[in-house]
N, C-alpha and C positions, 0 to 999 in steps of 0.2 A: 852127387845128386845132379841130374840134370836143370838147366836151365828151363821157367817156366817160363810163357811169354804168351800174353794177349794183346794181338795187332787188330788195332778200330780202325774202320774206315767206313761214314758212313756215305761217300761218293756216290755217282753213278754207275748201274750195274757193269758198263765198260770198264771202268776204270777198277772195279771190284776183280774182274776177269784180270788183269793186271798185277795186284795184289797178289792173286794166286803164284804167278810165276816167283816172286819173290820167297815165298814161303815153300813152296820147291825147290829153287835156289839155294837158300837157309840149310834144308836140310840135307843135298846134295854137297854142300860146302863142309858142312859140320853134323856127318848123319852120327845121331844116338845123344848128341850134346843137348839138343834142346825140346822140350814138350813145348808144341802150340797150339791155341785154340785162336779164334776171330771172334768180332762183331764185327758185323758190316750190316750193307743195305739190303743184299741180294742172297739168303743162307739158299738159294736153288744152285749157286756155281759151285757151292763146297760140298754139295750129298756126292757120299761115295769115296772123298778127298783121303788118302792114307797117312797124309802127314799131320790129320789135327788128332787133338786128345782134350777131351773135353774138360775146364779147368773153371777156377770156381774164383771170380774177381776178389771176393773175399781173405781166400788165401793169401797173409802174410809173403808167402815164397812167391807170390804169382807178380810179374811185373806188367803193369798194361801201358802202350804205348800206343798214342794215336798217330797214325800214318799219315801221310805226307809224301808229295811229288816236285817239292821244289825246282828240280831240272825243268819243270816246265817253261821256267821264267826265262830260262838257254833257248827256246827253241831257234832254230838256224844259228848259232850260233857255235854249238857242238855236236859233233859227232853220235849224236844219241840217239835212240828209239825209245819212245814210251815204256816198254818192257824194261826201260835199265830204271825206270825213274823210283818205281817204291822198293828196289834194291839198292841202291845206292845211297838211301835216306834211311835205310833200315842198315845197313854199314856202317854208316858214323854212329848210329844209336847204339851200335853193339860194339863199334871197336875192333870190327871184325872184316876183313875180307869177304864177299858174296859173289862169286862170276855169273855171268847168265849162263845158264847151260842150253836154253831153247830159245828161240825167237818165238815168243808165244804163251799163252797162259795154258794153265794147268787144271782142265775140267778132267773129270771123269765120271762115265757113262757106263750103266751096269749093263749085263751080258741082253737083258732085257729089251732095254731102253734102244740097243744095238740092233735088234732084229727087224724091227719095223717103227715110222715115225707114228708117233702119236695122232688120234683123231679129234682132234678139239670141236668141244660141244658136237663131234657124231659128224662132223664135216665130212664128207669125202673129198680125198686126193688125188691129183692128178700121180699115176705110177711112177715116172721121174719130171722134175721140177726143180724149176731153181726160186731162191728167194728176193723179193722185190720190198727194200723199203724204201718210198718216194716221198721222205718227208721226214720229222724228226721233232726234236723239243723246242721250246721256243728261248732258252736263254742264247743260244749261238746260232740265229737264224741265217749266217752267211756260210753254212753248212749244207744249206739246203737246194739242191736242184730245180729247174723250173721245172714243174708235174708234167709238163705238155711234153720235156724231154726222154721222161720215163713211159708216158704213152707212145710214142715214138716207137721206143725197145719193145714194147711190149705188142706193135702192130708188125715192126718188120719180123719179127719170129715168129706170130703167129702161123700154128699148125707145126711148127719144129720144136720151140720150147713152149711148157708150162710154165709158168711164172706167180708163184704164192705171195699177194702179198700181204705182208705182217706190221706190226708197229704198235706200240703200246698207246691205251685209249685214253684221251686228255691231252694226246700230244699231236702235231698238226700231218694229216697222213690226207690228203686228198686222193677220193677215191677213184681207183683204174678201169676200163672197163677191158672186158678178153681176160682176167685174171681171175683166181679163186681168194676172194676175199676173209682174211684173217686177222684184221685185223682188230685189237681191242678181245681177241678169243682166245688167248693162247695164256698161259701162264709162264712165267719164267723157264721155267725145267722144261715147259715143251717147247718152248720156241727153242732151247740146247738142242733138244733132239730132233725137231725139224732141221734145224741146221746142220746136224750130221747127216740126216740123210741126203740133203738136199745136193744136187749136183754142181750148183754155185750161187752167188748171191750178187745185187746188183745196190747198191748202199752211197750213200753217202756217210762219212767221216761220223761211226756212231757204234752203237754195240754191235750188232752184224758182224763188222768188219774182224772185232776182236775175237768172234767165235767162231767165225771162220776157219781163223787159224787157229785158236786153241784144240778144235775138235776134226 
């Protein structure tokens, strides 16, 4: 019988993106051994995901473990990237070896979602665009760039790049101007897909950055 396993994490949607690598890892390491399902905060990184199986906390046989990044407390200190952090903590849980296989978390986006980015609330888009977020949450404010920098980017391209900017609403996003404003408009799953179309993104230390390279 295979192994069940439910991994919680109810993190930031970044660090959810994260999570995902692990659980592709899992079963890259040990494919056919193990059923998994999640909780987390963000169920828009996991539509589409082929390695969950929907399982039921109830179940006797079902093991849930809540997740954890304790490498964090190494930072400079080891040789790590964020992506090794909920692998290596899910390693010791199981007892098991997990290698990373990617530099990068593990979204996945249907044939759909591929063809063209999303129009939030009917907005139209500039045809290529990069994404601009000039601001971020308020628990780690030394994240944050001064706005007047981001204006800057976004004066000297003017007329070469488009520049979208995004940022989820209740968190501190001072507004740009020369840009297509989105921000507080987007839902999770389309700010993914924004981001895959998008020809690059201009961030500070935040979700962006991780679905960058996921996608």
């Amino acid at each position: 019988m295979k192994n069940r396993l439910i991994l919680k994490s109810f993190q930031s949607p970044g660090d959810i993106v994260m999570l995902s690598a692990a659980v592709r890892d899992l079963h890259a390491a040990h494919s056919g051994r193990f059923q998994t399902d999640v909780r987390t905060s963000a169920d828009a990184i996991w539509e589409n995901n082929p390695h969950l199986t929907a399982l039921d906390e109830r179940d006797p046989e079902v093991t849930s473990l809540d997740m954890h990044y304790p490498l964090v407390h190494e930072s400079n200190q080891r040789p790590y990237h964020f992506v090794h952090g909920y692998t290596q903590y899910l390693e010791k849980q199981l007892g098991l070896p997990i290698p990373v296989t990617a530099f990068r978390g593990d979204i996945h986006l249907t044939g759909s979602e591929k063809l063209s980015p999303p129009r939030p609330q009917d907005i139209e888009l500039p045809e290529r665009f990069w994404i601009m977020v000039a601001g971020g949450k308020y628990d780690f404010t030394a994240k944050w760039w001064n706005p007047a920098s981001y204006q800057a980017v976004v004066d000297h391209f003017r007329d070469r790049i488009a520049f979208v900017q995004c940022g989820e609403e209740g968190h501190w996003h001072p507004p740009l101007n020369g840009v297509t404003n989105l921000v507080g408009k987007t839902t999770l799953r389309e700010f993914i897909q924004l981001m895959y179309h998008a020809e690059g993104v201009v961030c500070p230390v935040t979700l962006a950055m991780h679905l960058a390279a996921a996608v």
